[in-house]
N, C-alpha and C positions, 0 to 999 in steps of 0.2 A: 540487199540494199547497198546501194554503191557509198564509201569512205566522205562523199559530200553530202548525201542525203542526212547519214547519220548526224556527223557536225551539224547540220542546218536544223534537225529536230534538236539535238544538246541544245542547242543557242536558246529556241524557242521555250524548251521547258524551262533554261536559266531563265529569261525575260518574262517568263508569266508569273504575275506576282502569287498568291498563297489567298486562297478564298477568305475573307472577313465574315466572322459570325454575323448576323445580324444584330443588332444592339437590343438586349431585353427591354419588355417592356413592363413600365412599373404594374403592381399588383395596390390597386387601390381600394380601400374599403369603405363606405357612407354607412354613416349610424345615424340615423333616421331618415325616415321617407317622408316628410312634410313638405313646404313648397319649397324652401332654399335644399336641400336635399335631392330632390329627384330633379329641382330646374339646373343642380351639377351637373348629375347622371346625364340626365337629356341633351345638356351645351357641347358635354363633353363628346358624347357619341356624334352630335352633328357635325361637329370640327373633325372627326375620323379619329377621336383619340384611340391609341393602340392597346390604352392600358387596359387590362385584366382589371375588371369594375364588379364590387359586388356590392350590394345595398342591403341592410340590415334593418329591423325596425320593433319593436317592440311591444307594438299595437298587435293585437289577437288577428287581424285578419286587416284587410282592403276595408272594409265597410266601416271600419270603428270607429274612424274620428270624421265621417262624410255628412255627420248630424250637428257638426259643431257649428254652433248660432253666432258664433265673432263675427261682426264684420270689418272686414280691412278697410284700410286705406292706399289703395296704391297709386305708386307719381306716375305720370305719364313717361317716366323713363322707364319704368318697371312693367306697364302695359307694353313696349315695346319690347323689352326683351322676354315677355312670356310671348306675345305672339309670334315672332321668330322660331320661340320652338315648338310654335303649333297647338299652346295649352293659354289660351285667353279666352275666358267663360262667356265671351262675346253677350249676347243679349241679358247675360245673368247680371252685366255690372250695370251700375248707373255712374253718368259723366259727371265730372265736378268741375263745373267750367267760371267759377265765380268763390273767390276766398275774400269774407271778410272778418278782419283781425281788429278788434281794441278790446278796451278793457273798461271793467263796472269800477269806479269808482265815485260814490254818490258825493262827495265832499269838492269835488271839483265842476265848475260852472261850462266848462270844455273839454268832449271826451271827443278825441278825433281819434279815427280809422281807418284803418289800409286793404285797398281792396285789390286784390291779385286778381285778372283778367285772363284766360287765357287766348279770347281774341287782341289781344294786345301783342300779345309773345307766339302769334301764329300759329296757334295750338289748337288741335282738336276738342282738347279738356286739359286741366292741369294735372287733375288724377281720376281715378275711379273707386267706388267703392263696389266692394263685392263678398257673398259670404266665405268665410274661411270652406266651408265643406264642396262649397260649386268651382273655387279656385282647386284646392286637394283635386275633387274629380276628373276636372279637367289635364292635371299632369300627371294622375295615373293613367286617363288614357292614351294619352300621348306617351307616355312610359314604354304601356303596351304595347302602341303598334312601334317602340321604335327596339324593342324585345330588351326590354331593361326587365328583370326579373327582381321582385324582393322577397326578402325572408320575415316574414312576420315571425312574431311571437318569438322575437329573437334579441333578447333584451342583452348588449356587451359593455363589456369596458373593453378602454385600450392600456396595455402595458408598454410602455417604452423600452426596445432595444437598443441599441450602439447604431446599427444599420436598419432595423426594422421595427415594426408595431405589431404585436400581439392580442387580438381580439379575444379576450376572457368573458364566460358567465359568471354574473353575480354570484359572490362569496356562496360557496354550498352547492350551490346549481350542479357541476359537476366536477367529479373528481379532481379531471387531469387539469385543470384551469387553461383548457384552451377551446375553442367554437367548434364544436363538431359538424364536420365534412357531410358530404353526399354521400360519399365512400367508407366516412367512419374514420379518416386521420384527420389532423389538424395542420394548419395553416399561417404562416405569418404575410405580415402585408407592408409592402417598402411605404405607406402613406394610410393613415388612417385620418376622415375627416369629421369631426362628429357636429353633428347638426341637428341633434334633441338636446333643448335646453331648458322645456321645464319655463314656468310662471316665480315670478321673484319671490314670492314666499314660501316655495320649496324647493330652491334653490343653495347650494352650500354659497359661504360668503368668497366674495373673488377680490381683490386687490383692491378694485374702484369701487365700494360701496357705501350705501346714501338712501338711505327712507327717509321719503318726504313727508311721511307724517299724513299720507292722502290715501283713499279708498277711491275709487273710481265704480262711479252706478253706470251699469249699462243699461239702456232702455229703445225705445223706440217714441217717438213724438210726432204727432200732427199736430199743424199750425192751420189759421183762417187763409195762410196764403202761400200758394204754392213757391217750391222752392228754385225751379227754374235750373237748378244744377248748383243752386246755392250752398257752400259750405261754411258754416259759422267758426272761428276759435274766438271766445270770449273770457280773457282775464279775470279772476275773481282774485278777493283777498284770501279765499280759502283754498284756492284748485283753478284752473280752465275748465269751460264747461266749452265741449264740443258737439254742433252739430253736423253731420253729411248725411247729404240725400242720398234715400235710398228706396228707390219705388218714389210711392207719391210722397211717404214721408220722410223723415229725420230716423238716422241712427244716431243714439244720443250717448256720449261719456261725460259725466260730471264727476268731476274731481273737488272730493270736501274731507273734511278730516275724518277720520274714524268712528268717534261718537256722532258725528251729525249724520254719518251714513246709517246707523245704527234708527237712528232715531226718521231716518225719512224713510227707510224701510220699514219701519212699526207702523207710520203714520199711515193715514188712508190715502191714498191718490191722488183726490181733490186737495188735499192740504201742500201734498211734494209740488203738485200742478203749480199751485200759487206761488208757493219760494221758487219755483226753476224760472216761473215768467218774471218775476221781480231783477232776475239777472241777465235776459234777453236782451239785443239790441234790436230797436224799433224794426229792422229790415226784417226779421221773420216773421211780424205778424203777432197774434195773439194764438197762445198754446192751447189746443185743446183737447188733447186726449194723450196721457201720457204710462206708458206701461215701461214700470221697472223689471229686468228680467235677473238680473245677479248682480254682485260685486268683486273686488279682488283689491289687494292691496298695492301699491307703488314703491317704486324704489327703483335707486340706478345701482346694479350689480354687475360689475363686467372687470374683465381681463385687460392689466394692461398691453400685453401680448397675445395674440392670439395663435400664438404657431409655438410647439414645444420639440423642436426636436423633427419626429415624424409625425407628429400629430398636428392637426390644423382644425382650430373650433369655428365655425361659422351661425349665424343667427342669433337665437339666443340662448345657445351655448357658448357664444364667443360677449355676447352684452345685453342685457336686458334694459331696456331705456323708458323712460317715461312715455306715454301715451302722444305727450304733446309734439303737435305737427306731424305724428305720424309716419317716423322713421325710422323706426326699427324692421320690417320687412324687406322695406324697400334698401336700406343697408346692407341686408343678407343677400338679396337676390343681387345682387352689384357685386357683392364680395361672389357668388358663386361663381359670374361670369366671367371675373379677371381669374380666376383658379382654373376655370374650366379649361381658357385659352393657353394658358402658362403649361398644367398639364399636358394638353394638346400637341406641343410642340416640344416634348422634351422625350428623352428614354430614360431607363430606370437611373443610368448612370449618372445624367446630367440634373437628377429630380432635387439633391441640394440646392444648386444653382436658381433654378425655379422656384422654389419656396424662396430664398434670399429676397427674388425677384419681386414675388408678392407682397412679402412684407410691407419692402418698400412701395408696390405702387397702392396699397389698399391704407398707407399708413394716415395721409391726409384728410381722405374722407372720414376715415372712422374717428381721428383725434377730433376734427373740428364738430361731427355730430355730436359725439358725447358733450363737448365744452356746451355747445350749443343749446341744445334738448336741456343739460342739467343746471344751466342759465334761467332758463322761459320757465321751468318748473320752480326755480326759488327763487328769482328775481321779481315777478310781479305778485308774490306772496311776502315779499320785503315790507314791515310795519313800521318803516324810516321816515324821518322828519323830511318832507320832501321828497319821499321817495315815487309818491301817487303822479307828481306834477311832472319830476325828471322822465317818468315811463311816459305821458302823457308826449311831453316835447320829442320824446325821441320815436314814437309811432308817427307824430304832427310830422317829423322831417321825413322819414323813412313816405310816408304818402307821400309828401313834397316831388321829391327825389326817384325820377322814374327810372334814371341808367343805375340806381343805385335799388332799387326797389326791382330792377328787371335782373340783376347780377344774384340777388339771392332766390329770388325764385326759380332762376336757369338751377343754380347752383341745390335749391331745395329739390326740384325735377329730375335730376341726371345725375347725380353727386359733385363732390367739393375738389378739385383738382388745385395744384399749387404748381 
């Protein structure tokens, strides 16, 4: 090789720069598989996330909790972002195209009401209702085909490291206190997100907590008149009592205090029947067949923070919130979406950065539910000298007031931005 040749390959190897590793990708872990859980998994995978994803779950198998009779409530922001990942129980839900909101108070000669439309706001429905086990179904089979595998019977905690999160079995379970492998080693994870959180009365206490003193009856109610997609919240002095349709009738939550749930559970049916129609506004008609199926008690339990480090709590492992308006799910699955996309876009390295990021963008909706929901649950239960009249004038305006009455209901639909 001639004296120029050489020189011209030197140049060439000087000028080629040094291959760049590829930049790792985080190693993320989900602790439970319920619907804020796997609608992560599933966001994440559609966005191409790179991260090493495993999901965890505690429940004996797939089937276990596919029998659970709750039924949700979800906004039509939350309808959209399941059907996007392909998991909307499509003909299982029923529409809720018609909210109306006042309150029982019999000592007043004027009770006005606010009636939320969703043909008003251009909407198909303002939300749906549907059962906890046919929504579950629906994201593990989209789960499935989108090859997100879970670990049942895989109950963890997370240990916090400096740089990492360590998935542990409960105290005793096994020795080495770490998750055992395919292969039989153990594992740590740059991000652990836990999304089992458990019903407020076996729950540990979190920073923000608040029993309202209420028991909530679940049941099921038909009325003389059909409900057309009608959803009722009706203020009481002792609790909201909520109807949504579901089929031809009512899924019903009444919220009353604890001895009086005690005691309409002893009573006979016909007698609950009579005190529940006594609280009804004329629009449903007269009550006729009403089945109480369980109770649970209420309280608001949540984390001021929801991010520790490497760990990030989402649902209600990050806040359990009153019944009322129905936004607690629909909070989770929001909180999913903006994590799922942040993850999406990040590598292990830059994975600080992106939680920072979250915080900040999840910080408004979630402040202003909480203030919100823990307002409506002890503000129309207020026994203040004018307190019945002031709630009365400010439902009167909020009807009045439709760019002001269309701003919270966008804002109840889609979440709370600042």
């Amino acid at each position: 090789m001639s004296e120029a040749c050489c020189a011209s390959v030197a140049r060439r190897d000087r000028a080629a720069p040094p291959a760049q590793p590829r930049p790792r990708a985080p190693r993320v872990a989900i602790v439970g598989a319920g619907p804020v859980g796997l609608s992560l998994a599933l966001r994440m995978r559609q966005l191409g996330s790179r991260a090493e994803l495993q999901v965890f779950d505690a429940q004996p198998d797939a089937q276990a909790a596919l029998a659970d009779p709750r039924v949700l409530a979800l906004s039509e922001g939350s309808r959209q972002l399941l059907q996007a990942l392909g998991a909307w129980p499509g003909d299982a839900a029923t529409a809720i195209r018609h909210i109306h909101v006042s309150q029982h108070a019999p000592g007043l000669s004027s009770l006005p009401r606010v009636m939320l439309r969703a043909d008003e706001a251009a909407l198909p429905a303002l939300g749906y209702t549907v059962r906890y086990g046919e929504l579950l179904g629906a994201l593990q089979s989209a789960a499935r085909q989108a090859g997100i595998a879970v670990r049942y019977a895989s109950p963890v905690t997370a240990r916090e490291g400096p740089e990492s999160v360590r998935l542990c079995p409960p105290a005793g379970a096994v020795d080495d206190g770490a998750v055992p492998e395919a292969g039989g080693s153990a594992r740590d994870f740059d991000l652990a997100v836990l999304a089992e959180g458990g019903a407020f009365h076996n729950q540990q206490q979190r920073e923000l907590h608040h029993d309202y003193g209420q028991t909530a009856l679940i049941g099921q109610l038909s009325c003389d008149r059909a409900h057309e997609g009608l959803a009722v919240e009706r203020f009481t002095p002792d609790g909201p009592v909520a109807l949504l349709p579901r089929g031809a009738d009512y899924a019903l939550v009444w919220c009353v205090p604890p001895q009086r749930a005690q005691e309409l559970l002893a009573q006979g049916t016909a007698d609950a029947l009579r005190a529940l129609q006594t609280l009804l506004p004329a629009v449903c008609g007269r009550a006729l067949e009403l089945r109480l199926l369980g109770s649970y008690p209420l309280g608001l339990n949540a984390r001021v923070r929801t991010r520790r480090g490497r760990t990030v709590q989402l649902g209600n492992a990050a806040q359990t919130l009153h019944p009322v308006a129905g936004q607690g799910l629909n909070l989770g699955l929001r909180d999913s979406a903006v994590l799922a996309r942040l993850l999406a876009e990040t590598d292990a390295a830059g994975l600080e950065a992106a939680l920072r990021r979250y915080d900040l963008a999840r910080l408004p909706d979630r402040a202003v539910l909480l203030g919100l929901t823990d307002l409506l649950a002890r503000g129309f239960t207020w026994d203040l000298p004018g307190a019945a009249a002031l709630r009365a004038g400010a439902l009167a305006a909020l009807s009045a007031a439709w760019p002001l009455r269309r701003a919270l209901q966008r804002h109840m639909l889609f979440g709370w931005r600042v």
